[in-house]
N, C-alpha and C positions, 0 to 999 in steps of 0.2 A: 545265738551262740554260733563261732565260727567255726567250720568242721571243716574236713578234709571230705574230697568224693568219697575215696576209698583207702578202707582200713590196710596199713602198710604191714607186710610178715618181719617178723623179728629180725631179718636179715636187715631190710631195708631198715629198720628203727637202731640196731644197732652202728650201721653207718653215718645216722647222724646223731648219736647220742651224746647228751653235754648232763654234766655231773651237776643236779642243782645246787642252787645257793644263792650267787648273784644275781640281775636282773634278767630277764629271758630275751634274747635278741629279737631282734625285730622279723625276721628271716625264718626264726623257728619253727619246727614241726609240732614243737610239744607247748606253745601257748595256749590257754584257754580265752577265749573272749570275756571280758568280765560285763560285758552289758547288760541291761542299759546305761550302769556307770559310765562307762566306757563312751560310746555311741553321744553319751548326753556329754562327758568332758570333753572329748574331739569338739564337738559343735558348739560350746560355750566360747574356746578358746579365739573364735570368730567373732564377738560380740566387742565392739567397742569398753574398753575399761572393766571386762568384766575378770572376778573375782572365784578362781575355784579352791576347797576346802579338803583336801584325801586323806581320810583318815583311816589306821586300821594297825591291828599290833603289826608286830615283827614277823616277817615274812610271809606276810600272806600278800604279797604283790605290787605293795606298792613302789615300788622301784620302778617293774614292768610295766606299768601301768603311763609311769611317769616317760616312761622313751615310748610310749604309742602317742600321747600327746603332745613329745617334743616332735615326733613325727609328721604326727599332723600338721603340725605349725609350721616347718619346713615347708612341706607338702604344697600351704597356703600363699609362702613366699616368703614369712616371716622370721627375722631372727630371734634366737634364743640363748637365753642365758641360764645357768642352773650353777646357783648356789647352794654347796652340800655345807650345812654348819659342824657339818662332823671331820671335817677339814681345817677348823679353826684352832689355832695354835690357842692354847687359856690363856693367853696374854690379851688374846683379842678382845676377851669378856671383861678387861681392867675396866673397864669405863664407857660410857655408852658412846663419847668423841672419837674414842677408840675402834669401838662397832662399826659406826658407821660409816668409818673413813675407809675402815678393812669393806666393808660392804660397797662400797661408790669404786673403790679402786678394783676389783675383782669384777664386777660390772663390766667397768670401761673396757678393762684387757681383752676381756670376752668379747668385746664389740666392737674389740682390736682400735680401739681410742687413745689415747695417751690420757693419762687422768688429770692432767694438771688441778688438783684436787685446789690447793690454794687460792684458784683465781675464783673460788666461788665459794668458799668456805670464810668465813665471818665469826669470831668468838664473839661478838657482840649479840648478835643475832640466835644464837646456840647452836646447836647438832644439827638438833630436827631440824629447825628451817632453812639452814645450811645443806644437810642433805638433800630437802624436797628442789630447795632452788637448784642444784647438782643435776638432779634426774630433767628436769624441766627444763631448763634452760642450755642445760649444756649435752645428756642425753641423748635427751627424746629430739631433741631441736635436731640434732646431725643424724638421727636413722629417718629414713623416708618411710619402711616402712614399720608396721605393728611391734614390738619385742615381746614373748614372751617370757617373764621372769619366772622361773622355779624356784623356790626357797626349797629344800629337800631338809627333813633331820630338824625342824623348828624344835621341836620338846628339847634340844640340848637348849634353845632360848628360855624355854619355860622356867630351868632350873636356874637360873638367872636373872630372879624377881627383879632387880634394878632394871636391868637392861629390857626386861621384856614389860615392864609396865611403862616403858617408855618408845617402846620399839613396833610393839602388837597396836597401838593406838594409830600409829605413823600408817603402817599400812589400810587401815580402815580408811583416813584421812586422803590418803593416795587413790585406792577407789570413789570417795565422793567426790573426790576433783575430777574425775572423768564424767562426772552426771552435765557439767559444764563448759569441759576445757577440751579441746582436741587436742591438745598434746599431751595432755594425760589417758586420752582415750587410746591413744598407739600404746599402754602398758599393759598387759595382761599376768595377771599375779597367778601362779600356783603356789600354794601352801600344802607342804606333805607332814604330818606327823602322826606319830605311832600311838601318844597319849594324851589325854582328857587337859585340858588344861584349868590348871588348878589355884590360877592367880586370879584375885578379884581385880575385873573391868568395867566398867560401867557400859550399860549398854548401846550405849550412844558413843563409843568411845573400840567396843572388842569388832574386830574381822571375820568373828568366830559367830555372826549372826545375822552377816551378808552374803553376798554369791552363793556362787552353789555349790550344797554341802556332799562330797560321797562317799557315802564311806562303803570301804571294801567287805563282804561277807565271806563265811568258807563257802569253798565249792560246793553243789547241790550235787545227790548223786547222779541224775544224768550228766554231770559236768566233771567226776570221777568216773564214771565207763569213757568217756569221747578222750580223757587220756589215757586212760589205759586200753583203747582201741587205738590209740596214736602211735601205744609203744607197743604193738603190733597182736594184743589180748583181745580176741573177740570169744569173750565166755558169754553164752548163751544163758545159763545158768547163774545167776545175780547172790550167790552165795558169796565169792569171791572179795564182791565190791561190797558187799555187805559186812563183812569181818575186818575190810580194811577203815572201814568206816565208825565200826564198833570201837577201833581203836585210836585212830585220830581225828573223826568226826572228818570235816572237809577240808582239812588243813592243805592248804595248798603244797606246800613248802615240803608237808611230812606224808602227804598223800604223792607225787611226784618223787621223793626219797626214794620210797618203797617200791615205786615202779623203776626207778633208776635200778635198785640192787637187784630186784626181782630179774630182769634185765638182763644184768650182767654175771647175775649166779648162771640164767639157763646157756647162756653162751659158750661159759667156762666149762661146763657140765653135762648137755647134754643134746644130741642133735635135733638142731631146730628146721633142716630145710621142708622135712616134710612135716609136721608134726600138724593135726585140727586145730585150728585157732579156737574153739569152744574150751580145748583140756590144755591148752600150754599153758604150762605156771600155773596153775591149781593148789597143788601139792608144796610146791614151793615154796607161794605165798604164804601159805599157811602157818610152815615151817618158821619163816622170815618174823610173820608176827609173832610165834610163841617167842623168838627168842630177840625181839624187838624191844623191849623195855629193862631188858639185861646189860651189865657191861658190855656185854661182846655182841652187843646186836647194831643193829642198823640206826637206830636212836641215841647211842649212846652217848656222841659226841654233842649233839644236841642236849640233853638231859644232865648233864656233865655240866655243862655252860650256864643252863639256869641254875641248878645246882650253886654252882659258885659264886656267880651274880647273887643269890640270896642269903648263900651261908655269908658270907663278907658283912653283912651288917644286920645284927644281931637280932633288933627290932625288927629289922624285914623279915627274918625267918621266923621271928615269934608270928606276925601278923599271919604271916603263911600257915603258919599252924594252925591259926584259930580259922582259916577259910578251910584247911582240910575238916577241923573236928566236927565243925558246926553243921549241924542237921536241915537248917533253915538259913536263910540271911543273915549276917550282920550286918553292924555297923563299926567302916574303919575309920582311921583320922585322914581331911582329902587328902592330905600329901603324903602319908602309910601309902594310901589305896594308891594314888598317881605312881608310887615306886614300884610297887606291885604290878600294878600294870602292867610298867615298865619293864620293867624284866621277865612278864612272864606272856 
């Protein structure tokens, strides 16, 4: 795990403080390392044709995660591409000719190509082997070196049974052309999404049981002290990170919140330049979480959102109910459980 020498005072943490939510820049004081994930995707991305898998709900990092390995790939010499499908107009999802032509054209742009998309597209031949001949021949052929592709936001494909039982297979298919092909070997696939997928594949056929798979966990508490000794708390005393824990468990996203407001309550509030780093924000925090899961707390715009995301469809909020009542496991329907998921 990557640390800082030395624990910075509130002064210095408020001068570089950034409001979470989006991805964590590359530059920042407040990242955590997520390795060995991490550690092991930088050095995948170096493998001829290889294939990586990130998986993990919403906001617990995989955004961040995704600019250390477009980093690296730079780093390497390699260009990169990163398609976000949450950028795709619903038009793009009309049709899978549709898909892959918005897919090969956003490509090219990226690789500052001109897409003359027609001189290699065949309605005879269909989509798929229209696209792969695309990548191959016209792609990969004009980069000299590696590309990295990022797919970012897949599960918006998921919900798009047409287009992802035809779409999910292509990529599988693109990796085993690099066990043979060096021009398929200069591609390197990242795949990011949030949720389980829940379309039958065959296994000979899904991407979802090749490369390597990682999925993101919540922070361990040693990994909840190193930031909140980042944003300048050196409590002594593990009461603290233990309450904040009780309450969001390691949630990256809501564990970083909390130290955001905590943060910015003691600045507004009360003088930090001398103050023990063992007792700053003690009290506060405390405060912060009693009134964290209220309208008017630190949570709320968060909880608000899921909130709505579930009350909106009927049955998703029945299923949620039966996860609150029930004592033991159930069992839900997958595509219940994949919404669920999804939004929570």
């Amino acid at each position: 795990m990557a640390g800082i020498e030395k624990s910075p005072n509130l002064i210095q943490t408020v001068a570089h403080l950034e409001f979470p939510g989006g991805p964590i820049p590359i530059d920042s004081p407040f990242y955590i390392d997520r390795s060995p994930a991490e550690t092991r995707a930088c050095a995948e991305i170096g493998k001829p044709g290889s294939l990586i898998r990130i998986k993990a709900p919403r906001k617990m990092g995989k955004s961040s995660l995704m600019l250390r390995i477009i980093h690296a790939a730079v780093d390497r010499g390699y260009r990169t591409v990163t398609v976000d499908f949450q950028q795709a107009d619903e038009a793009v999802f009309a049709t899978l000719d549709k898909f892959l032509r918005w897919l090969c054209v956003n490509v090219a742009r990226q690789l500052k190509l001109e897409p003359n998309l027609d001189e290699f597209w065949d309605e005879d031949m269909g989509s798929k082997v229209s696209c792969s001949l695309y990548f191959e021949n016209y792609l990969l052929e004009q980069i000299d070196s590696p590309v990295v592709l990022v797919l970012n936001e897949v599960n918006r494909v998921f919900e798009r049974p047409k287009i992802a039982q035809e779409f999910l297979p292509l990529l599988r298919f693109w990796y085993e052309q690099a066990r043979a092909s060096e021009t398929w070997q200069k591609l390197r696939i990242v795949v990011i999404h949030s949720t389980e997928i829940y379309i039958a594949l065959s296994l000979n056929q899904s991407p979802f049981n090749v490369g390597l798979p990682i999925k993101l966990s919540e922070f361990t508490t040693e990994q909840v002290e190193d930031l909140a000794r980042r944003h300048g708390f050196n409590w002594s005393d593990s009461y603290p990170i233990e309450q904040l824990i009780k309450m969001v468990g390691g949630h990256p996203y809501l564990v970083h919140l909390a130290l955001y407001h905590l943060t910015i309550l003691l600045q507004n509030h009360r003088s930090i330049a001398d103050e023990p780093g063992e007792e700053l924000g003690q009290a506060e925090l405390a405060e912060l979480l009693t009134a964290a899961p209220t309208q008017s707390g630190i949570y709320s715009d968060y909880l608000r959102n899921q909130s709505i995301a579930i009350q909106q469809n009927p049955e998703l909020a029945a299923a949620f109910q039966q996860v609150l009542d029930a004592k033991n496991s159930i069992h839900l329907e997958p595509l219940m459980a994949y919404q669920l998921d999804q939004k929570c």
